[in-house]
Backbone bond lengths (Angstrom), bond angles and torsions (degrees), N, CA, C in turn:
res aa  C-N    CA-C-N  psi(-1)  N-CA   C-N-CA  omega(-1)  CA-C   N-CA-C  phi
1 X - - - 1.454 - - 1.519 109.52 -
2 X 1.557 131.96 116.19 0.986 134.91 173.70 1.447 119.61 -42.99
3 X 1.138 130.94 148.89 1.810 130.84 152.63 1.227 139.26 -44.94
4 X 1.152 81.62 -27.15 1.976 94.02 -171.90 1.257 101.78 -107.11
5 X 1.640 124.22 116.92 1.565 117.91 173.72 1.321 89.80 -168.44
6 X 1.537 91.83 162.72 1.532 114.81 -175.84 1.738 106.15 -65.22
7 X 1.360 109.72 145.99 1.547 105.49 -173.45 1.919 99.83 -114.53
8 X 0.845 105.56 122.21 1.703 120.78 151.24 1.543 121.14 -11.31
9 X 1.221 159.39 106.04 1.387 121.33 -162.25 1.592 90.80 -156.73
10 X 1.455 96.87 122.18 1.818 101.56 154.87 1.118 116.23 -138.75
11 X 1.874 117.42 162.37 1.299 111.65 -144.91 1.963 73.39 -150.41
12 X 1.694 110.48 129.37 1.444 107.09 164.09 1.563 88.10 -132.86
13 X 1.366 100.16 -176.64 1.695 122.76 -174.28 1.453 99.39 -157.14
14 X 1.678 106.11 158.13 1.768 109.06 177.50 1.239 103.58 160.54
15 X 0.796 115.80 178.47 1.945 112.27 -173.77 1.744 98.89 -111.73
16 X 1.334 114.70 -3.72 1.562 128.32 -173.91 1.978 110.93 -116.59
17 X 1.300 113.89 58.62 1.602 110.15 173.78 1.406 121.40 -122.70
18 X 1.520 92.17 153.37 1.527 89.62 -170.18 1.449 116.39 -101.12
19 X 1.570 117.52 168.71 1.606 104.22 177.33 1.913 116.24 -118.64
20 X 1.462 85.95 29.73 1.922 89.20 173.86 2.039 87.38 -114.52
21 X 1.518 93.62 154.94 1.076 142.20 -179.86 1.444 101.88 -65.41
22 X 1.006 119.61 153.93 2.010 112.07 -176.29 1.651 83.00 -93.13
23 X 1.320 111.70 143.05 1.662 139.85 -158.36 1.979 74.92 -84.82
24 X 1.434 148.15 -20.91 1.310 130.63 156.23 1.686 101.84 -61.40
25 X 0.658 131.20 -10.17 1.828 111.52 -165.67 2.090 103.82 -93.42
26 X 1.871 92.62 -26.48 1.545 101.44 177.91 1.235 114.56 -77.19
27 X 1.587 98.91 -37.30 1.820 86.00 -177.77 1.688 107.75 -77.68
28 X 1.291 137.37 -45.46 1.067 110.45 174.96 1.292 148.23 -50.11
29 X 1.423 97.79 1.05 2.307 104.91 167.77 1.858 90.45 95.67
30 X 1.417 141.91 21.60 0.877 130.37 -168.39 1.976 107.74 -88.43
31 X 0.919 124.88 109.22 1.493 121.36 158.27 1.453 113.80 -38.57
32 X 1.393 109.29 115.82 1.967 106.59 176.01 0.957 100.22 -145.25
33 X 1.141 114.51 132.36 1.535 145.67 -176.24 1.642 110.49 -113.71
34 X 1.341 108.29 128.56 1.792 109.13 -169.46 1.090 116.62 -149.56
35 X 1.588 130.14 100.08 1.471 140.42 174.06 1.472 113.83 -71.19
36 X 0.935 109.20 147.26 1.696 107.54 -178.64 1.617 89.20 -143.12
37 X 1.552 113.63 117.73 1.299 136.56 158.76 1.502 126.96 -92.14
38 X 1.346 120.11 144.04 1.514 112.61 -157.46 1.807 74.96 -132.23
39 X 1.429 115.39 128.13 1.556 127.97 162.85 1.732 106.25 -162.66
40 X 1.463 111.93 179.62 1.158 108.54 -160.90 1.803 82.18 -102.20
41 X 1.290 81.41 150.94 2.374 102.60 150.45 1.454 118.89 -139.63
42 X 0.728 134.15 115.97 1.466 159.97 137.24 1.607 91.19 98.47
43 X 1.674 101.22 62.02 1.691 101.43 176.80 1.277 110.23 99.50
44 X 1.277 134.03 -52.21 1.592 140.16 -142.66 1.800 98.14 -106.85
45 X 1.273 110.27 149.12 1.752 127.07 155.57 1.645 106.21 -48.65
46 X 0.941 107.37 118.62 1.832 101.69 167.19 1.432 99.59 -145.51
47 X 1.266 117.65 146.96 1.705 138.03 155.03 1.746 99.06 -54.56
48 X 1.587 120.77 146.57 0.951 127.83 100.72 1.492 149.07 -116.21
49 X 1.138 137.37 150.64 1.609 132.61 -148.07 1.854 87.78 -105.15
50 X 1.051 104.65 151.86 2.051 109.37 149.78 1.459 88.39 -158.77
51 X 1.800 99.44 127.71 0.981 115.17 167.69 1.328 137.28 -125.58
52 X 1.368 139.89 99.56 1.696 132.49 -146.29 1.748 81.98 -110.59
53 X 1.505 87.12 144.41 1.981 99.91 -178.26 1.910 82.83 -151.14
54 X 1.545 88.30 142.21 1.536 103.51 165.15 1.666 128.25 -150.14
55 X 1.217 102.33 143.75 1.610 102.63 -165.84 1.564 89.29 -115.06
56 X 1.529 102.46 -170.63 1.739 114.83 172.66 1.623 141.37 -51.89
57 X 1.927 88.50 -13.97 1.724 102.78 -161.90 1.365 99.22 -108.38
58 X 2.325 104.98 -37.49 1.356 98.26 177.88 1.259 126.92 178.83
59 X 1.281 135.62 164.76 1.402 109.97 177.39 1.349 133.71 -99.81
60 X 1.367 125.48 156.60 1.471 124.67 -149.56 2.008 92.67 -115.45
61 X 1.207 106.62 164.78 1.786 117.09 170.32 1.949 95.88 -151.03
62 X 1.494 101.93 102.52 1.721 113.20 128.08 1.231 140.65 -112.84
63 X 1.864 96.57 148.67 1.314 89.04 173.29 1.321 103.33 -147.26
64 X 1.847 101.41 156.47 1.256 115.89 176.89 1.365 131.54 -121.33
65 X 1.024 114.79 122.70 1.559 114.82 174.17 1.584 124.50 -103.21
66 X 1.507 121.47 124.68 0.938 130.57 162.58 2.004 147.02 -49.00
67 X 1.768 86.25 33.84 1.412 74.83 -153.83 1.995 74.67 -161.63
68 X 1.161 108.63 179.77 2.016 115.05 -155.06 1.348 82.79 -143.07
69 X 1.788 137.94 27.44 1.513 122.45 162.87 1.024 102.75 -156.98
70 X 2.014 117.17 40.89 1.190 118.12 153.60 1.595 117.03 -111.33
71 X 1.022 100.29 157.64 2.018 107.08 173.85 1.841 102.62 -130.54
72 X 1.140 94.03 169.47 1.856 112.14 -159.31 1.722 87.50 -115.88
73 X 1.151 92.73 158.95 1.924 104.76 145.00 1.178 87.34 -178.62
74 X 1.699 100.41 156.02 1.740 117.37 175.45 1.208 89.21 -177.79
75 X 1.683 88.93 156.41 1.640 129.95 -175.41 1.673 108.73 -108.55
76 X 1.268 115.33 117.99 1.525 100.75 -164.37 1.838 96.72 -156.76
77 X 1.355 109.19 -2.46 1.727 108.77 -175.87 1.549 96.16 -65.84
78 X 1.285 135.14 -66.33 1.358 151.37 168.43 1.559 137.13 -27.67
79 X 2.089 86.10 -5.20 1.921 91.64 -151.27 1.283 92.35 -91.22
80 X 1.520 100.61 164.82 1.825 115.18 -174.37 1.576 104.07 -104.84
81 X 1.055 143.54 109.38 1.248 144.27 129.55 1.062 168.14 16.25
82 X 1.726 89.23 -75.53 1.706 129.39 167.52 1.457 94.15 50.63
83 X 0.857 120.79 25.71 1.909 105.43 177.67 1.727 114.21 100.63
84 X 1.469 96.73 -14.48 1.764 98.54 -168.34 1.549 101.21 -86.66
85 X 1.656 107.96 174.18 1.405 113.49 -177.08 1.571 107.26 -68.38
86 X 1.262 83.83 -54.09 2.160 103.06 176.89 1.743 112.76 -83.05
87 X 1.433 101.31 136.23 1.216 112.99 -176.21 1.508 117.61 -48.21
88 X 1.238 143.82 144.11 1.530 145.13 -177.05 1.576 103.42 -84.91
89 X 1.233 99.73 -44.07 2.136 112.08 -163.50 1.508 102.66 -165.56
90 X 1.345 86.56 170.60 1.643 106.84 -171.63 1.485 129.48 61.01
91 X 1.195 103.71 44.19 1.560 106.30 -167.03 1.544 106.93 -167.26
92 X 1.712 105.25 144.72 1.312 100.05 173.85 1.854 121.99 -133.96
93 X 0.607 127.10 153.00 1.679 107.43 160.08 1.335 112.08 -146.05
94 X 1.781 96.52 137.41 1.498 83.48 177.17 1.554 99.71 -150.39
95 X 1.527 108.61 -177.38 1.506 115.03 -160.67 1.692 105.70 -122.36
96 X 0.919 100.35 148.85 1.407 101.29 168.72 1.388 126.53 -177.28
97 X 1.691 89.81 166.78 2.110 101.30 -138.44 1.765 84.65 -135.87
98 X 1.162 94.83 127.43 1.877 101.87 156.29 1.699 97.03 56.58
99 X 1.093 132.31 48.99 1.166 120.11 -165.25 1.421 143.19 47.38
100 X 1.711 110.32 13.09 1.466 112.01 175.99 1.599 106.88 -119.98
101 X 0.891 119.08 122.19 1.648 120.02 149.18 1.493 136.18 -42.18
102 X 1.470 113.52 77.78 0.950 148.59 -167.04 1.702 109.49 -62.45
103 X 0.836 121.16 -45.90 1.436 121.16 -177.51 2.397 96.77 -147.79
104 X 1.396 92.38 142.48 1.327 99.22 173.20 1.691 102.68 -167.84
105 X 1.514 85.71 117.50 1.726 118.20 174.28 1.324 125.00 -88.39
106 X 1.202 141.89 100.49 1.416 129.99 170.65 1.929 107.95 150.72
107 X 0.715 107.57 -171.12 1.279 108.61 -176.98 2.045 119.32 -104.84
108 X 1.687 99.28 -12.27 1.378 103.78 178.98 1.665 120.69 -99.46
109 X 1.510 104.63 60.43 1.126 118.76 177.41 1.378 129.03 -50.94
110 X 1.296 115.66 -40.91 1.625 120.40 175.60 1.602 118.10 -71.23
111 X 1.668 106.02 -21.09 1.038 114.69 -179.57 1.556 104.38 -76.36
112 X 0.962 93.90 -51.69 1.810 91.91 -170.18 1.358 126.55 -72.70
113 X 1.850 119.49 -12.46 1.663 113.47 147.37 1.058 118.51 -70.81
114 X 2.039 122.95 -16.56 1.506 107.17 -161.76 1.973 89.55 -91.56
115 X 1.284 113.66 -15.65 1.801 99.89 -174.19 1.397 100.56 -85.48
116 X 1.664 126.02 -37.10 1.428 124.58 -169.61 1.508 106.98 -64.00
117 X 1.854 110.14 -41.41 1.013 115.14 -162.81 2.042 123.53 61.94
118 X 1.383 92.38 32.17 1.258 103.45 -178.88 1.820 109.84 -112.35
119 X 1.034 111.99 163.77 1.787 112.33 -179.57 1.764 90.12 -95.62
120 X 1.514 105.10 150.97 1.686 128.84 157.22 1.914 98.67 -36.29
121 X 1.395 95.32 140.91 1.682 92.76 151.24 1.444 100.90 -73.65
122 X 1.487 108.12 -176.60 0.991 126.25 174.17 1.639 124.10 -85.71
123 X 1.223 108.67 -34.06 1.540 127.62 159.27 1.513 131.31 -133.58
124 X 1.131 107.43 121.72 1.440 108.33 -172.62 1.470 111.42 -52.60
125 X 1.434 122.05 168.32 0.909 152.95 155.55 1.825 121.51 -43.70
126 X 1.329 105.80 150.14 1.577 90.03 179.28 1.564 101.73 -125.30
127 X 1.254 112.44 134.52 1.933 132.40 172.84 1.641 87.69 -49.53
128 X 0.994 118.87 122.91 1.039 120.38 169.63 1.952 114.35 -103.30
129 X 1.627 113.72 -42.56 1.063 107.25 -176.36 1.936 86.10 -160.82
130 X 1.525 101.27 172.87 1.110 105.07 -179.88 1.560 116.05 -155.96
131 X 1.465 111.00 105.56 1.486 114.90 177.79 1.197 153.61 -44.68
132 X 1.127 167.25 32.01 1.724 138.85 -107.60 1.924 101.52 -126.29
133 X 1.446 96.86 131.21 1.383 104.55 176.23 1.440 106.47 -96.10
134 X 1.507 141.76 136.34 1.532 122.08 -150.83 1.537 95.02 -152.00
135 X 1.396 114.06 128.34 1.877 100.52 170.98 1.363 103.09 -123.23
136 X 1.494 105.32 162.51 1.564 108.38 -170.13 1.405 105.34 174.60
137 X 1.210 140.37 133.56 0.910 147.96 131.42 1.935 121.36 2.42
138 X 1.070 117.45 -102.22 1.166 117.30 -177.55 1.979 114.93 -148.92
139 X 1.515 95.53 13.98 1.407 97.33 156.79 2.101 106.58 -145.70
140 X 0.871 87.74 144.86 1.942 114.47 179.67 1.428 116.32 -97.19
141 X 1.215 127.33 123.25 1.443 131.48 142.50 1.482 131.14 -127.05
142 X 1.565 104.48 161.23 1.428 104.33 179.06 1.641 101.17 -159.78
143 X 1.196 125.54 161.23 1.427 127.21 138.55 1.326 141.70 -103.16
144 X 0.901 158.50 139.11 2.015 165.00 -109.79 1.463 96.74 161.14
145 X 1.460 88.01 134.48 1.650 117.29 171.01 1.069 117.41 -97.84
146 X 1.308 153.43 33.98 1.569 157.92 -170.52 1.542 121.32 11.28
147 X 1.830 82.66 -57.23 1.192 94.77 169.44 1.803 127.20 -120.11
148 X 1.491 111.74 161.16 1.386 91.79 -144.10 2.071 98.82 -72.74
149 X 0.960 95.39 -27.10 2.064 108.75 -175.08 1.568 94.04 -92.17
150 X 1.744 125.98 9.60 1.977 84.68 -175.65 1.768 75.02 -119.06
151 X 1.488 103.08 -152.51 1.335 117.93 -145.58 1.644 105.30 -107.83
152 X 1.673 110.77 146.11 1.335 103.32 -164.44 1.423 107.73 -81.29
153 X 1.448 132.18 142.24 1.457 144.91 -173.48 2.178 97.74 -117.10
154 X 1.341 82.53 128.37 1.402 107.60 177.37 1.768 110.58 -88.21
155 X 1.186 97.04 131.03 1.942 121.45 -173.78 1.203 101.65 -109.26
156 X 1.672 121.25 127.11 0.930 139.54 157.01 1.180 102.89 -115.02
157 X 2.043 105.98 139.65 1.633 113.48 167.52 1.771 100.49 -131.77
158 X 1.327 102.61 129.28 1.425 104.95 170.79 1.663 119.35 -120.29
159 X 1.064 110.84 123.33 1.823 116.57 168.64 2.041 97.85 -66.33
160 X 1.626 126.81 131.82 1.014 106.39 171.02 1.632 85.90 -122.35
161 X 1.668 136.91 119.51 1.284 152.35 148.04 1.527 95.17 -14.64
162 X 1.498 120.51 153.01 1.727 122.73 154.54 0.830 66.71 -112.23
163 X 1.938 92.50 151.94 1.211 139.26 140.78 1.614 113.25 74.96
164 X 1.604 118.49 2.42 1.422 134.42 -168.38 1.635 104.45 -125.56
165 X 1.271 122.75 157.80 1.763 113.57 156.63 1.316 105.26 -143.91
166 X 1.546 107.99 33.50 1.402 123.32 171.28 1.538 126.48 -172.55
167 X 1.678 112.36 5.28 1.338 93.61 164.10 1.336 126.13 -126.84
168 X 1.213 115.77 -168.93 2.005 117.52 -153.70 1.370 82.78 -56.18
169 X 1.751 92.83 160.44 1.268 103.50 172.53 2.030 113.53 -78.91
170 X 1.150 105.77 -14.96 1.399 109.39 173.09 1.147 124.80 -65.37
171 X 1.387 158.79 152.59 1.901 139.85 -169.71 1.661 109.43 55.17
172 X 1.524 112.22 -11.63 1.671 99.02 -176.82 1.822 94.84 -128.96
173 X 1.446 118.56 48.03 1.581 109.13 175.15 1.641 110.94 -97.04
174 X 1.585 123.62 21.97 1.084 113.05 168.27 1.570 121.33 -62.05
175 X 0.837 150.86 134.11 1.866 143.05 178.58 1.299 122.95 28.33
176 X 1.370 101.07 38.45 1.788 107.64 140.18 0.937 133.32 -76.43
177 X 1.676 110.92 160.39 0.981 127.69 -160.76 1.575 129.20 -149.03
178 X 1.768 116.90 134.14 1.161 110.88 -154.88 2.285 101.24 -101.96
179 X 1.099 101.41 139.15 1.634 96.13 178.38 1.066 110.30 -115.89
180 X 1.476 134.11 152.12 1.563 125.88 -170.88 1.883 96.06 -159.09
181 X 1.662 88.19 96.57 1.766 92.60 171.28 1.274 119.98 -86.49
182 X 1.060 109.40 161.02 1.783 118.98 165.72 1.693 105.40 -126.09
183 X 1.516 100.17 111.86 1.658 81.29 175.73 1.438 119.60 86.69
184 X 1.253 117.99 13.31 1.131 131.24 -160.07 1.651 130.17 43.03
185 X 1.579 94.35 9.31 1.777 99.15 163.24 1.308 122.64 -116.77
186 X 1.371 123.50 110.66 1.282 141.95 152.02 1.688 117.29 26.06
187 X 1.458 131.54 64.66 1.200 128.76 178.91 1.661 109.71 -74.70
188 X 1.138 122.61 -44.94 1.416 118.77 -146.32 1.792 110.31 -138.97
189 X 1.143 143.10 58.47 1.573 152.08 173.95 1.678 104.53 -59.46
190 X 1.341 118.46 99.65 1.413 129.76 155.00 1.740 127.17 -101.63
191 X 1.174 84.44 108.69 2.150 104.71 -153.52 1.755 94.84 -97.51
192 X 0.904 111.83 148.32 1.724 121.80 -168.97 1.618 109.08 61.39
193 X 1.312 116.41 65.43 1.749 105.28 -171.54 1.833 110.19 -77.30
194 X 1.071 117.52 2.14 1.333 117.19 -153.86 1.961 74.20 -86.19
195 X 1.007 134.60 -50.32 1.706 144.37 166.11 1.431 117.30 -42.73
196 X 1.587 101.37 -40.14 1.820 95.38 -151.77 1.500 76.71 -120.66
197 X 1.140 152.20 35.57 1.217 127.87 175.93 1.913 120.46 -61.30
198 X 1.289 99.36 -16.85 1.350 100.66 160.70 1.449 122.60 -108.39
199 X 1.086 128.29 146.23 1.764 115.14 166.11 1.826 100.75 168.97
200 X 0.901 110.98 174.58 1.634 126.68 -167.91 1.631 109.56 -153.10
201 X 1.479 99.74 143.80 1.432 106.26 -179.52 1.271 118.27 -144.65
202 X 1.798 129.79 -162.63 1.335 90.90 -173.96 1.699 87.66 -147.74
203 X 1.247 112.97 137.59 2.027 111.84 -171.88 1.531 114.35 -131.31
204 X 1.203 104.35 164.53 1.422 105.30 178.37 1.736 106.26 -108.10
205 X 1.452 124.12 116.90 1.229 129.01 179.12 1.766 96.50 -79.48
206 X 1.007 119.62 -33.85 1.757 105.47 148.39 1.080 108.30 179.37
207 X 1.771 132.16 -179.72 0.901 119.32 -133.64 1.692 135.00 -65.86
208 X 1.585 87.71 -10.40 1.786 100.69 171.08 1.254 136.78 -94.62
209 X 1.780 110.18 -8.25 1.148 121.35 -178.38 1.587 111.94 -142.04
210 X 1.798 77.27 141.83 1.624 90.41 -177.70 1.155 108.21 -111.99
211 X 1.802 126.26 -166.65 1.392 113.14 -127.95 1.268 107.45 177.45
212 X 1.356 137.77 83.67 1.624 124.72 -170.74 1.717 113.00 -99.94
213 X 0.812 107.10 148.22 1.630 104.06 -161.35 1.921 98.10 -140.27
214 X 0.784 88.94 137.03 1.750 123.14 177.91 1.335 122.76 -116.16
215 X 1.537 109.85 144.41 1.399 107.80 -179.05 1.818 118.85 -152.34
216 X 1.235 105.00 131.27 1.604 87.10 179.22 1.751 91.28 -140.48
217 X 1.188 98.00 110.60 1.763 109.69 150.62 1.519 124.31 -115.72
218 X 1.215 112.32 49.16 1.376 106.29 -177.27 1.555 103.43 -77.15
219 X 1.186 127.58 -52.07 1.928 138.64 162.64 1.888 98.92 -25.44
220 X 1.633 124.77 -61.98 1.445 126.30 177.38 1.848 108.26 -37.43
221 X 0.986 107.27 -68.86 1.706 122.85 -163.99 1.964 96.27 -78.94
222 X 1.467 129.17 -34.09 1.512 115.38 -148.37 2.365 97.15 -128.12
223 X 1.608 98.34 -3.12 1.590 90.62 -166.29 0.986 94.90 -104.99
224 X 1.596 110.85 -156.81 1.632 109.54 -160.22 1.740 77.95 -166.80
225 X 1.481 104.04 160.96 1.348 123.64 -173.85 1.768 110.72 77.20
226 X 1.616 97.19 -119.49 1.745 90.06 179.07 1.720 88.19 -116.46
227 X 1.293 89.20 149.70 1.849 122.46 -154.61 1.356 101.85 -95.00
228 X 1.431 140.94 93.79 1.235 104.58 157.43 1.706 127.39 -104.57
229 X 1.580 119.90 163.08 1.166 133.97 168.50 1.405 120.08 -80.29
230 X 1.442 142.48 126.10 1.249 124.93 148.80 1.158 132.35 -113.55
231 X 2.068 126.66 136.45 1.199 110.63 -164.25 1.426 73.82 -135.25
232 X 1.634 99.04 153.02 1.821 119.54 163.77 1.880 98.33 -130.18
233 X 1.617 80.85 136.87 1.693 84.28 -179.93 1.898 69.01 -128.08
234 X 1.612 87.70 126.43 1.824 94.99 177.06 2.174 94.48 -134.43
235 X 1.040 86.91 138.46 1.586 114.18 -177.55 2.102 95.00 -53.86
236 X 1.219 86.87 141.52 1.532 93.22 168.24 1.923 95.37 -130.47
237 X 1.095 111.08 -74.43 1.485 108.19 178.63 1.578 113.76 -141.39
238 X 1.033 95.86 -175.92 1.727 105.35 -166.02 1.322 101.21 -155.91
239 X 1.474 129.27 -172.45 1.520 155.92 -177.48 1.684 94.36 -82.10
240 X 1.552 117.81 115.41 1.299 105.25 157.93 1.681 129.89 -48.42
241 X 1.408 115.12 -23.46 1.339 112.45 160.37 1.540 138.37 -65.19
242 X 1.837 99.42 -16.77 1.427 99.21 170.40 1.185 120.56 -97.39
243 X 1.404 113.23 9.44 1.908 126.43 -168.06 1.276 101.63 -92.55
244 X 1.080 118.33 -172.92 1.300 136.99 -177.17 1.354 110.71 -78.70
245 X 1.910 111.99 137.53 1.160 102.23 -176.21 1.431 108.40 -71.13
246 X 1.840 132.38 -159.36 1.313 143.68 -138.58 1.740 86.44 -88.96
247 X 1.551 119.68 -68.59 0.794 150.28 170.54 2.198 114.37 -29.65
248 X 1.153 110.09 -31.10 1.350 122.63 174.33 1.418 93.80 -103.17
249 X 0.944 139.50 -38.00 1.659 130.37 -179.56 1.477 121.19 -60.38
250 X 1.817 94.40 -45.61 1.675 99.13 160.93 1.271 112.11 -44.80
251 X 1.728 119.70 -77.07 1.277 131.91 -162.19 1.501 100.81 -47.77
252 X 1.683 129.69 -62.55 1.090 110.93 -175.10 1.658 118.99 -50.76
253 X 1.188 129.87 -24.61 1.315 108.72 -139.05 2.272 78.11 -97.78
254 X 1.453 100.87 -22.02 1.619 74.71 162.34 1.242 122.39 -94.98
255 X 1.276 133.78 13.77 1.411 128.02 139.95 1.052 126.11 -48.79
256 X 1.641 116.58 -40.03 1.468 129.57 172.64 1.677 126.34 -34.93
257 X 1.631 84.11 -75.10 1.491 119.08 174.75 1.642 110.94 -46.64
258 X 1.624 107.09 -42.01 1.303 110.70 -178.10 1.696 104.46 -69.49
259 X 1.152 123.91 -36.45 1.397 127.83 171.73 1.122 145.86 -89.41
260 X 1.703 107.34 43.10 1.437 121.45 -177.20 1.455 116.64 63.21
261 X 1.395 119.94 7.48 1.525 108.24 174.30 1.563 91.65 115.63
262 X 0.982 133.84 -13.90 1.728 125.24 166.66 1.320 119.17 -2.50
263 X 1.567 141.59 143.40 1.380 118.43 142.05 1.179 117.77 -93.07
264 X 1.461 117.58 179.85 1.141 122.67 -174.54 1.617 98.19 -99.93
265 X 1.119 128.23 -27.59 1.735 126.63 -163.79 1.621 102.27 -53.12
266 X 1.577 106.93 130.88 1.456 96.90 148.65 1.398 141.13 -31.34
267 X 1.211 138.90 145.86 1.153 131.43 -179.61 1.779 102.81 -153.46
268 X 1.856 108.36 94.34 1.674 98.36 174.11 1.731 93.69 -88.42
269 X 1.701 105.66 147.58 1.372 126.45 155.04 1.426 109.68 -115.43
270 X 1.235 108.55 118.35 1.325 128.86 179.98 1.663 109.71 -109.93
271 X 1.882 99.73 115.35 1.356 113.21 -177.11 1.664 115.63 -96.23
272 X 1.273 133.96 95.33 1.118 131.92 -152.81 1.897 92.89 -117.75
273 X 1.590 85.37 101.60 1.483 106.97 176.89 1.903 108.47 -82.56
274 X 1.137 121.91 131.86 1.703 132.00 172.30 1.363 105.63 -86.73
275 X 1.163 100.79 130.26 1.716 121.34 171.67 1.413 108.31 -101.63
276 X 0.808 131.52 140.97 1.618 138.16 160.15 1.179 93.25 -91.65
């Protein structure tokens, strides 16, 4: 399938949206990937969602906004791929409220003030959390930026069978075992999973940032049909130099307030669906 193709695209608004995937998009085997941004519009805390999902024929772009006086535009016929769910380059999308460009994704930035014809907000938006729907056999990957200015670190998750090097994980849960890299080195080894299939721990992806991570495969080792895994790797702290400057700390922390007590920490949930 070439790189360059027309993309799928819907765009709703409302003061009432949700941030799960229609339970049709899981059963069909679709890869979806879903950012959820927390910034203000016209005064107020609002969500916005962007969500890219892709199957065999093609890839899809929604998005949602939390709010009845935003509009969308994006450039996405042109975008490159490389094989991933979410576009690599050539593409932009962005939102906008009262005449400012409130949130903008992609790498064609100049393009998208000169078509919106809107000015930059004044402060970006904050990643609030980040979704991933994932299929695979019996190993997982992804990459996540923790932080929004440092560098993206690659996740590996592997199911390892006891006593098998090829059959279901169901009838073979004697002394398995779950592995979870960062970086391709070995953070997290959970040995007897048929016991620990749940549990959480806490790592350093390096020396400035930490990292609490969660896990539930009890559905992998005990369900039937399609299996899923869930892992959250959610931010605890970092290097005050990679945080937000003084000025974004304000703004976030009244985003907070505006949002019932929200945090601001990243939070990826990683949905790691089993294929037979």
């Amino acid at each position: 399938m070439p790189d360059s193709i027309g993309i799928p695209a819907c765009f709703s608004s409302g003061e009432r949206q949700t941030v799960e995937p229609g339970a049709a998009v899981t059963r069909s085997g679709q890869t979806v990937f879903m950012s959820v941004y927390r910034t203000k519009l016209a005064g107020l805390c609002r969500l916005i969602i962007i969500t890219w999902c892709k199957n065999l024929l093609v890839n899809g772009l929604s998005i949602s906004v939390q709010a009845t006086n935003g509009s969308e535009n994006h450039q996405c016929k042109a975008a490159k791929f490389n094989g991933e769910t979410e576009p690599q380059s050539d593409f932009y999308v962005a939102i906008v409220c009262e005449e400012e460009v409130v949130l903008l994704v992609g790498d064609l930035k100049k393009d998208a003030y000169r078509k919106t014809g809107c000015r930059p907000a004044l402060i970006e938006p904050i990643l609030v959390s980040r979704k991933e729907h994932v299929f695979g056999k019996k190993r997982f990957t992804t990459r996540v930026r923790f932080i929004e200015k440092g560098k993206f670190h690659g996740i590996s998750i592997e199911f390892i069978n006891g006593g098998s090097s090829g059959g279901d994980i169901i009838g073979c849960r004697s002394d398995s075992q779950l592995e979870i890299k960062v970086d391709g080195k070995l953070a997290i080894l959970v040995k007897h999973l048929q016991w620990k299939f749940r549990g959480n721990e806490s790592i350093h992806v390096n020396k400035t940032t930490r990292v609490d991570v969660y896990w539930d495969v009890h559905d992998w080792l005990f369900g039937s049909g399609p299996r899923q895994g869930l892992f959250i790797f959610r931010l605890v702290s970092a290097s005050p130099s990679l945080l937000l400057t003084q000025e974004e700390e304000n703004y976030g922390s009244g985003l907070e307030n505006d949002n019932s007590g929200g945090s601001s920490s990243f939070s990826l949930f990683l949905h790691a669906w089993k294929e037979e």
